[in-house]
BAKEKE-284976 format. One record per residue (C-alpha): residue number from 1; residue in one letter; chain; y, x, z. Coordinates in pm, whole numbers, plus 50000, padded with zeros to 5 digits. Layout:
! residues N
{NUM; "A"; "A"; {Y; X; Z}}
...
This chain:
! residues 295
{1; "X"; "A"; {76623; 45856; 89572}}
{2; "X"; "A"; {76364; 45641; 89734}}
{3; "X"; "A"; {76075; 45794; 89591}}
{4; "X"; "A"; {76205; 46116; 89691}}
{5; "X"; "A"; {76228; 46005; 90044}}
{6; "X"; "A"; {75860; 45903; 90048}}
{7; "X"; "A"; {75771; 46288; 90066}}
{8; "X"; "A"; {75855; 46329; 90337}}
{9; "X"; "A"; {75574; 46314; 90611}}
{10; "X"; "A"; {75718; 46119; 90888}}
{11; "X"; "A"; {75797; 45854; 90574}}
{12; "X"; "A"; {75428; 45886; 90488}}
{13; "X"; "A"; {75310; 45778; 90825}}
{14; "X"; "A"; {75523; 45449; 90829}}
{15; "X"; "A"; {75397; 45393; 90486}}
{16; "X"; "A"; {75083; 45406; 90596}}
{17; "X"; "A"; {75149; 45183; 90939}}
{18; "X"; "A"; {75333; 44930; 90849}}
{19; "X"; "A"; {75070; 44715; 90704}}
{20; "X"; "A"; {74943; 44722; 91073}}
{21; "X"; "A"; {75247; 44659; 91220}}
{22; "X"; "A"; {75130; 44281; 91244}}
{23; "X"; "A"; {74762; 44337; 91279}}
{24; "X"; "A"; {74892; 44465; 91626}}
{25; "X"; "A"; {75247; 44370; 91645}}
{26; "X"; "A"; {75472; 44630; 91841}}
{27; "X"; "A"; {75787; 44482; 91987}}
{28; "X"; "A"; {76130; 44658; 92051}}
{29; "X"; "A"; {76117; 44903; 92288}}
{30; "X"; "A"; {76255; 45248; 92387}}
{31; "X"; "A"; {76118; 45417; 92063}}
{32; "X"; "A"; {76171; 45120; 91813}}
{33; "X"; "A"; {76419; 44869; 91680}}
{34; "X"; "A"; {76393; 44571; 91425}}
{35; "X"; "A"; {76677; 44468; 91186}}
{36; "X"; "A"; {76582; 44192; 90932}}
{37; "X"; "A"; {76915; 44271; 90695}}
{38; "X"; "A"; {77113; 44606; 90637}}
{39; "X"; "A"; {77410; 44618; 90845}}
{40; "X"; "A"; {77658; 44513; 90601}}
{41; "X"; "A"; {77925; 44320; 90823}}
{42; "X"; "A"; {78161; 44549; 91062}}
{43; "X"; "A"; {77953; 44344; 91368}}
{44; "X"; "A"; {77623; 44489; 91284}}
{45; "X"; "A"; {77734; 44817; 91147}}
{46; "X"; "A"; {77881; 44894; 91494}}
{47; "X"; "A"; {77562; 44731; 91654}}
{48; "X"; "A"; {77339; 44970; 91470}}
{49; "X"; "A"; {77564; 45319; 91512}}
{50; "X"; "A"; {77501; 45189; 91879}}
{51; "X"; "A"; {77139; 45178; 91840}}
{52; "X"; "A"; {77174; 45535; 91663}}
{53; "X"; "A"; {77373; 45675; 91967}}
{54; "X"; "A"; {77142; 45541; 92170}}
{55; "X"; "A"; {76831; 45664; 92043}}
{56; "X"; "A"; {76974; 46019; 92027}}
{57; "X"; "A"; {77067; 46029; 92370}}
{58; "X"; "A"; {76752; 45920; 92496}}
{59; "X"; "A"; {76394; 46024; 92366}}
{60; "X"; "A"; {76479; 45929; 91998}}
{61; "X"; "A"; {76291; 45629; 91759}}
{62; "X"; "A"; {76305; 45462; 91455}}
{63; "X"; "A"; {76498; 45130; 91320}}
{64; "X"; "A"; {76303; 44944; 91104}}
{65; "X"; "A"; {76543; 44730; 90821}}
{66; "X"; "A"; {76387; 44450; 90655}}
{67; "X"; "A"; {76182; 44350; 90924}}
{68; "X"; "A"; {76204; 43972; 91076}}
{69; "X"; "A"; {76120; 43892; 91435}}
{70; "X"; "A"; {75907; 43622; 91595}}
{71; "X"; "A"; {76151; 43311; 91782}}
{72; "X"; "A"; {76114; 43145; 92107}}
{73; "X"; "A"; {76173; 42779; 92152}}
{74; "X"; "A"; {76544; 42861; 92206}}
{75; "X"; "A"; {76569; 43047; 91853}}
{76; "X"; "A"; {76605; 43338; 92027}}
{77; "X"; "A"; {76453; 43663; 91910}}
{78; "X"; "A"; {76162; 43782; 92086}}
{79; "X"; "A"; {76117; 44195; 91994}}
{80; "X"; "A"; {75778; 44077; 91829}}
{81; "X"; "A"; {75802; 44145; 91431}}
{82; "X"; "A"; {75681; 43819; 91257}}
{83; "X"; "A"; {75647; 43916; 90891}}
{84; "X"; "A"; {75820; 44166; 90605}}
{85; "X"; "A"; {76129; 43994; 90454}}
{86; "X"; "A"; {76201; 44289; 90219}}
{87; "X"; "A"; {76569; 44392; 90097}}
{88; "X"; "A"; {76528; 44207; 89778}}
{89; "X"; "A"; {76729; 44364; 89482}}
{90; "X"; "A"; {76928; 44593; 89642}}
{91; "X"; "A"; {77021; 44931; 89533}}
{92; "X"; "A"; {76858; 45091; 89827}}
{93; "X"; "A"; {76948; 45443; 89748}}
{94; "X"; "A"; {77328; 45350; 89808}}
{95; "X"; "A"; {77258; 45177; 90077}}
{96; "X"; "A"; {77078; 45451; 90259}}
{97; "X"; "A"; {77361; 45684; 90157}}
{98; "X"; "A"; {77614; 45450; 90296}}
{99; "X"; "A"; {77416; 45417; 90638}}
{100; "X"; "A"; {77361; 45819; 90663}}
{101; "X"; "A"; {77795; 45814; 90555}}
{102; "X"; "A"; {77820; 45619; 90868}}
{103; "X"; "A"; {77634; 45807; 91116}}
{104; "X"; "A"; {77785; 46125; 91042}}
{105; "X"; "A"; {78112; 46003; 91018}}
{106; "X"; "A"; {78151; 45759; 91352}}
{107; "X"; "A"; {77923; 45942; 91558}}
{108; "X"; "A"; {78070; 46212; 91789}}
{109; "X"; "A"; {77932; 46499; 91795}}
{110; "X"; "A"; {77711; 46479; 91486}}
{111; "X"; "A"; {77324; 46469; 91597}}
{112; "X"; "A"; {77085; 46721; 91565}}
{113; "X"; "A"; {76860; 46710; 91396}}
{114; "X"; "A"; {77026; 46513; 91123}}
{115; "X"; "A"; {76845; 46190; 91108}}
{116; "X"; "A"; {76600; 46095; 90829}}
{117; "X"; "A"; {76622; 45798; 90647}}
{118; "X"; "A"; {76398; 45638; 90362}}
{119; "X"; "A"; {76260; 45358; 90185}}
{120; "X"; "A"; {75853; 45208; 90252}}
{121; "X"; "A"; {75743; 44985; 89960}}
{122; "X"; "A"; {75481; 44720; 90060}}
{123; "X"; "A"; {75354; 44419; 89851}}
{124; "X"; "A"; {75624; 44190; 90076}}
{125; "X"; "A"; {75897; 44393; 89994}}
{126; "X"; "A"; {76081; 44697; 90055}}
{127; "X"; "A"; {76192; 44795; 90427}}
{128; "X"; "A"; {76418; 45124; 90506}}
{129; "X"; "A"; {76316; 45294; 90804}}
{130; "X"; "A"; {76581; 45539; 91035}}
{131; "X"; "A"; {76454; 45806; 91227}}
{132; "X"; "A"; {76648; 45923; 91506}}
{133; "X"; "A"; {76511; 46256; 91686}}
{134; "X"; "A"; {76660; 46305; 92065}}
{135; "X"; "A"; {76942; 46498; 91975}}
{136; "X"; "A"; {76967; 46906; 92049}}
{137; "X"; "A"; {77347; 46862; 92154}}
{138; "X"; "A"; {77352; 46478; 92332}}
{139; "X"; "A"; {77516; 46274; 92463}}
{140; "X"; "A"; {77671; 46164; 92178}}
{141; "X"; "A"; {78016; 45872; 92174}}
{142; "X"; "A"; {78038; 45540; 91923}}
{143; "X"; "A"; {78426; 45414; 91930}}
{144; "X"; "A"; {78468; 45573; 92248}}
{145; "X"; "A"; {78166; 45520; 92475}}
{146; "X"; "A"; {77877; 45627; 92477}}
{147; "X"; "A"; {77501; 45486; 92478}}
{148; "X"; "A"; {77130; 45511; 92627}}
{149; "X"; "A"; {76840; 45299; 92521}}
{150; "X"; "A"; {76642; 45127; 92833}}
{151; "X"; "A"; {76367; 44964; 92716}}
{152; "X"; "A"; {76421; 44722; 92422}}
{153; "X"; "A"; {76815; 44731; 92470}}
{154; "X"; "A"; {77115; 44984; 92432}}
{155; "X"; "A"; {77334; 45001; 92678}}
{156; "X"; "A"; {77682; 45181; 92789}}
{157; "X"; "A"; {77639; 45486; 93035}}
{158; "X"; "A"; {77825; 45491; 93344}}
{159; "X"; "A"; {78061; 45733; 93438}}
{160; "X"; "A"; {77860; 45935; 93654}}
{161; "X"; "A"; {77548; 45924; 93397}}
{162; "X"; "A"; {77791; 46057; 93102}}
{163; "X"; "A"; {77866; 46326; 93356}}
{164; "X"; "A"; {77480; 46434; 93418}}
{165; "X"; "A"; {77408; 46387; 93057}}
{166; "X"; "A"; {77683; 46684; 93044}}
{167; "X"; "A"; {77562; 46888; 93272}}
{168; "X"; "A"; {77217; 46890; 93124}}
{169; "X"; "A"; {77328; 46957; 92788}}
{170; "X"; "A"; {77532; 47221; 92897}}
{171; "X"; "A"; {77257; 47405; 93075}}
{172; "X"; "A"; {77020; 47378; 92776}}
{173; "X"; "A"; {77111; 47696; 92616}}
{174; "X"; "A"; {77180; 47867; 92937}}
{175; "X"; "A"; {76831; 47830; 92985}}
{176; "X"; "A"; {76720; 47943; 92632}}
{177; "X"; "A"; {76921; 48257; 92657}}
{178; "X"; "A"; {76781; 48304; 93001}}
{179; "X"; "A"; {76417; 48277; 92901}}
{180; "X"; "A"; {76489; 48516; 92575}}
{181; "X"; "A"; {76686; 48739; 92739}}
{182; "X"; "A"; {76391; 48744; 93023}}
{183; "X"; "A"; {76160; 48836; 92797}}
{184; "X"; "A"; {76309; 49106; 92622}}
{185; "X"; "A"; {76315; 49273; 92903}}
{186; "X"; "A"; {75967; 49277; 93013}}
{187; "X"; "A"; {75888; 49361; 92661}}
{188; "X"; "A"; {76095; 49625; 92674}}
{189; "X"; "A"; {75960; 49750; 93018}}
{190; "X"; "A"; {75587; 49674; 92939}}
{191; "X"; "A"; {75536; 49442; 93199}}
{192; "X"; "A"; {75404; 49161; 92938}}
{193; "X"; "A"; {75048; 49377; 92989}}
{194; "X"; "A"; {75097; 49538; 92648}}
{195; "X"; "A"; {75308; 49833; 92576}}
{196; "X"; "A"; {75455; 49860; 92150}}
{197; "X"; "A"; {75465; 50200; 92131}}
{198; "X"; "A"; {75681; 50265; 91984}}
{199; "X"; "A"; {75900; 50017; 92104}}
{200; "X"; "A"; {75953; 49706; 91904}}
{201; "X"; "A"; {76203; 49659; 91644}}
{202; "X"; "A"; {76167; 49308; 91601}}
{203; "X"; "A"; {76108; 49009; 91844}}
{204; "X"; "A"; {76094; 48641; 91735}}
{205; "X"; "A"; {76109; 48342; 91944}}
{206; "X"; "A"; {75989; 47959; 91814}}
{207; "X"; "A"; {76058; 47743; 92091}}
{208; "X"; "A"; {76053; 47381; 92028}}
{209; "X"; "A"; {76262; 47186; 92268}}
{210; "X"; "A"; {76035; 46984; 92524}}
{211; "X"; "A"; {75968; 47310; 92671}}
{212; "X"; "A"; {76336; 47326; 92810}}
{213; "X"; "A"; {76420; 46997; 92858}}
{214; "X"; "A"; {76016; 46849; 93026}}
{215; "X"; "A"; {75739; 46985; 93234}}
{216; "X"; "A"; {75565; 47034; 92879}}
{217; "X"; "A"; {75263; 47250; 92958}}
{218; "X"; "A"; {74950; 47398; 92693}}
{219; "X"; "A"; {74567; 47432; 92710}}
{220; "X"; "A"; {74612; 47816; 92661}}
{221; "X"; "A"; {74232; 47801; 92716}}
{222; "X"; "A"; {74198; 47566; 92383}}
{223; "X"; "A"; {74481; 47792; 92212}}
{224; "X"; "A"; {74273; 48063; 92277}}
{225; "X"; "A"; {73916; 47876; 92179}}
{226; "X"; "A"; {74137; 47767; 91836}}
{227; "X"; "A"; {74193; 48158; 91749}}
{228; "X"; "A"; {74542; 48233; 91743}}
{229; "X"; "A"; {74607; 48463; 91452}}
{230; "X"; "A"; {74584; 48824; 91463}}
{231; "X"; "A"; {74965; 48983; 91433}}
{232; "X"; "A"; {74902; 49262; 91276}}
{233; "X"; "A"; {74801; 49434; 90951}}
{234; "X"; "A"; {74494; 49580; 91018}}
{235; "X"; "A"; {74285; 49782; 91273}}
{236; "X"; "A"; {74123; 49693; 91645}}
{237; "X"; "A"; {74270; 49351; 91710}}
{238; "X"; "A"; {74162; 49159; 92002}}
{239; "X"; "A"; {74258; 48816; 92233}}
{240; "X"; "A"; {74328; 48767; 92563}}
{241; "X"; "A"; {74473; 48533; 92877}}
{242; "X"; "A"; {74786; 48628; 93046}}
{243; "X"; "A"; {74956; 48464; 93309}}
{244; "X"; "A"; {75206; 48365; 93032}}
{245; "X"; "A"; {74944; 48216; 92809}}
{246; "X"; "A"; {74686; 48298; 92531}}
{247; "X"; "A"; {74749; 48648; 92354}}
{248; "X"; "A"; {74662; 48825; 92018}}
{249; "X"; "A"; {74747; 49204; 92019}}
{250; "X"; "A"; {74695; 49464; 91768}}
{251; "X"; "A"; {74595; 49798; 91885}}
{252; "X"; "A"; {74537; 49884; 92215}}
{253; "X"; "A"; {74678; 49761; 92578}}
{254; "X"; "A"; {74856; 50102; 92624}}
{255; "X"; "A"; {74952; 50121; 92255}}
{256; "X"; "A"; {74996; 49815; 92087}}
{257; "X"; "A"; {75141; 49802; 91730}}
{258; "X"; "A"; {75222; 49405; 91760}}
{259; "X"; "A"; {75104; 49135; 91965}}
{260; "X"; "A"; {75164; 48712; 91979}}
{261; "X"; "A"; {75183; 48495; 92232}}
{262; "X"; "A"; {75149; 48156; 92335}}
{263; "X"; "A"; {75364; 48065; 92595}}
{264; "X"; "A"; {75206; 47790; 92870}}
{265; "X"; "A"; {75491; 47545; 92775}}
{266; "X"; "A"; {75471; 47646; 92395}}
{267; "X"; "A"; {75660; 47877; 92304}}
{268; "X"; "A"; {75568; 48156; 92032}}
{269; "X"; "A"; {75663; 48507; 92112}}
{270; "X"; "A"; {75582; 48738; 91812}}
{271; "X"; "A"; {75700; 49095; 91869}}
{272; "X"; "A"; {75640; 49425; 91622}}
{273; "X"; "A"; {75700; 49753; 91552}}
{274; "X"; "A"; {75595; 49740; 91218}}
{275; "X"; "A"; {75898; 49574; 91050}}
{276; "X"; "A"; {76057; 49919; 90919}}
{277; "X"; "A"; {75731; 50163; 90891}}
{278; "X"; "A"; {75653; 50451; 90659}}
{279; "X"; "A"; {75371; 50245; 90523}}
{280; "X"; "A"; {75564; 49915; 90365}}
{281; "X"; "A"; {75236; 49702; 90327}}
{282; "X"; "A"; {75268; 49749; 90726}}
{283; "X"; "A"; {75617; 49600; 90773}}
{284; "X"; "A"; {75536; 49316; 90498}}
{285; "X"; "A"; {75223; 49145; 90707}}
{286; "X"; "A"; {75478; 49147; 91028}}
{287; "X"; "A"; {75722; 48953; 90807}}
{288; "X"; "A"; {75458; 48709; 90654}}
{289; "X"; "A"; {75357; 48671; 91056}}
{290; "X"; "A"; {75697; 48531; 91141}}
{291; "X"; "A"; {75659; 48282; 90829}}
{292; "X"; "A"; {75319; 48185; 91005}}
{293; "X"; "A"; {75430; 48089; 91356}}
{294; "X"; "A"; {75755; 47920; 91216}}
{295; "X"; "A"; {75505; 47695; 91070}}
């Protein structure tokens, strides 16, 4: 239900902004969309599952429902929000089913991640807001075509964009298995400047997306200053700067029991021999570790 939604965090921060939104009024762009009614009619249901495509082939954003925009002298809409109309008595709960029906359903392939949807309840009236991440597997097809937000509008893709939009979604996990299977080896070999001895029976990877698909790059300087935890379960720990980024090792250089790093464009690297140990506190801490950097 509605209330339910609200718990979630990205929910929480609209909550919280949209009494600003007219303070300092945002219009449409790449990231956002306004809807003043819930796309009820076949017209603006296939308008919005545009906007959806769009949004996940591009760099993502949010439609706001219940929204109404500011007019020019033509009675055109301008992109400017004007004031909260609300959704009045409607049972928003089926609604936001229905829309979250229709986005799975019509969209080829389905995105991921799955869009969020929920409901923001303001002294105006109740708006549903539709988040819509850049999609792990894009481009993504509506009735056929497919679609790319520039600027404040969604528009088709051309024949030769749909093509590179391929390519690079193609080489995405080339790359990832590249860059783990990279690793691996130099853990393997020692040539990460720490040697697990003996050798590691468990490596774990958290890489979050930007640093395969942008020039994403990290302060490894202010990782370090932030003190990255210590991965292991006890004895000489100590930090250091790699070429790869910020370090925390357990034990020594030459005989490390488990060490975590930081990559420059943020990836986590946690790797242990302490998983399956003679001492079983040992091999918990290295699991509780790998709870710690997925979050």
């Amino acid at each position: 239900g509605s209330s339910t939604m609200l718990e979630n965090p990205f929910m929480k921060a609209w909550k919280a902004d949209i009494g600003g939104l007219f303070a300092n009024p945002r219009r449409e762009d790449q990231r956002i969309e306004y809807k003043e009614a819930l796309p009820t009619g076949v017209e603006a249901r296939e308008k919005f599952l545009r906007h959806v495509a769009g949004f996940a082939n591009t760099t993502g954003g949010n439609i706001v429902i219940g929204i109404q925009e500011k007019r020019d002298v033509k009675g055109k809409a301008t992109g400017e929000p004007e004031t909260i109309v609300g959704l009045g008595e409607t049972n928003l709960d089926v609604e936001c089913q229905r829309i979250m029906n229709s986005v799975r359903d019509l969209i080829s392939p389905r995105i991921i991640p799955t869009p969020e949807i929920g409901v923001v309840e303001t002294t105006e009236g109740r708006v549903v807001v539709l988040r819509v991440q850049r999609s792990f597997i894009k481009p993504h097809m509506y009735q056929h075509r497919f679609y790319a937000r520039q600027g404040a509008q969604t528009v088709p893709l051309e024949v030769e964009q749909v093509r590179s939009e391929f390519i690079d979604s193609d080489a995405l996990p080339r790359r990832m298995r590249e860059f783990r299977a990279d690793r691996l080896a130099q853990i393997l070999s020692g040539e990460t400047g720490v040697s697990l001895s003996p050798p590691p029976n468990m490596v774990v990877h958290v890489c979050p997306f930007e640093a395969f698909t942008t020039n994403r790059r990290v302060s490894i300087v202010e990782i370090r200053n932030k003190q990255i935890p210590h991965p292991g379960a006890g004895g000489a720990t100590f930090r250091r700067l790699t070429f790869s980024g910020a370090m925390s090792v357990c034990g020594s250089l030459s005989n490390a029991r488990s060490f975590l790093l930081v990559h420059r464009d943020g990836c986590l690297e946690f790797a242990t021999n302490e998983v399956v140990t003679p001492a079983p506190e040992s091999g918990k801490f290295a699991l509780l570790q790998i709870r710690r950097i997925a979050k």
